[in-house]
Structures are given as structure tokens and as C-alpha cells.
N, C-alpha and C positions, 0 to 999 in steps of 0.2 A: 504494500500500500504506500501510494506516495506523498508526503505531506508537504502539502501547498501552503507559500507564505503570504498571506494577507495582508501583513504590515512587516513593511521592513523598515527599519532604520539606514538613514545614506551616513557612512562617514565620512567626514571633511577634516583635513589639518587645517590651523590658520593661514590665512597669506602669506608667501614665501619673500621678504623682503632682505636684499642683500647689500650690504653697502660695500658700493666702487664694482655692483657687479648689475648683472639680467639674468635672468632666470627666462627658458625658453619656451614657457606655457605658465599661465593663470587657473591650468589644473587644479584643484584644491581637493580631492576624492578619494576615497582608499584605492589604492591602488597604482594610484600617479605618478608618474616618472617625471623628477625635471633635471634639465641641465643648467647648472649654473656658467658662466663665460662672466670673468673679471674684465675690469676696464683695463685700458693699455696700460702700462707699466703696477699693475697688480697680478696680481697670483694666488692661487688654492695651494695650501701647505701642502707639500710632498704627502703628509699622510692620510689627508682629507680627500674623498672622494668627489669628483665633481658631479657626479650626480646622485641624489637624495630623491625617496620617495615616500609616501604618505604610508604608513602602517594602519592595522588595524585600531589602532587606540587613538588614532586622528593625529599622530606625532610626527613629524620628518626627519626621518633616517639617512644619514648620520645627521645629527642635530648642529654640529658643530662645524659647518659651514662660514669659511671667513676668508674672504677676499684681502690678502694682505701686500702691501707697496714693495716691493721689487727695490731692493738697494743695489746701486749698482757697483761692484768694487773696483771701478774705474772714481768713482766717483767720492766714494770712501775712502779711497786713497789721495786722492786730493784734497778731502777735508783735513785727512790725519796730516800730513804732508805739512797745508796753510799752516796750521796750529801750532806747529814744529819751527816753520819759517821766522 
């Protein structure tokens, strides 16, 4: 016998908001895939995943999503460099 659902519940994460990035859908559903793309000269930490998706309990997975600035060590070394001078 098969049991038919008459009410379901939708789950939703919140909106996916990234700083110094986009995220490639407004997706918000169990199940959703997004890909995050940082702005030019930022970057997803080596160990962060770029892309995250909405689990059962409404959450995004991996949660810890962070668009971080690119130092450049040309640039770094100029600084150290001036400060020396």
C-alpha cells in the first residue's frame, strides 16, 4: 500500500549573501546547489568548497563560505621593503 503525502513541508535555507562575491542562483530549496565566484582579486580559502548546498534542516553546506582578498607577494614585499627603507 502506498502512502500518499497530502501536506508537505518545502525547505528553504536563508539567502545566500557573500561578501566581495555572487553566488550563481537565488535557489533557496532543499536540495540546491550554488556556486559561489569571488570578485577579482579575492579568493575561497584553499579549504572551502566553492560550492555549498541547502540541506535538509534549511542550512548551507559548508557554512563557512568567505570570499577572502588575495595579497599579492609582489606587493608584500614592497610594503616590507618601504618600511625597511
Amino acid at each position: 500500500m502506498a502512502i500518499t503525502c497530502l501536506w508537505c513541508l518545502v525547505v528553504r535555507c536563508p539567502a545566500l549573501n557573500v561578501s566581495h562575491g555572487n553566488v550563481s542562483t537565488t535557489a533557496t530549496v532543499y536540495g540546491s546547489r550554488v556556486t559561489i565566484h569571488c570578485h577579482v582579486g579575492y579568493r575561497i580559502d584553499s579549504v572551502v568548497q566553492q560550492t555549498v548546498s541547502c540541506n535538509q534542516t534549511g542550512h548551507w553546506v559548508p557554512s563557512d563560505v568567505i570570499c577572502k582578498r588575495i595579497v599579492s607577494t609582489c606587493i608584500l614585499l614592497f610594503i616590507v621593503a618601504e618600511n625597511i627603507l
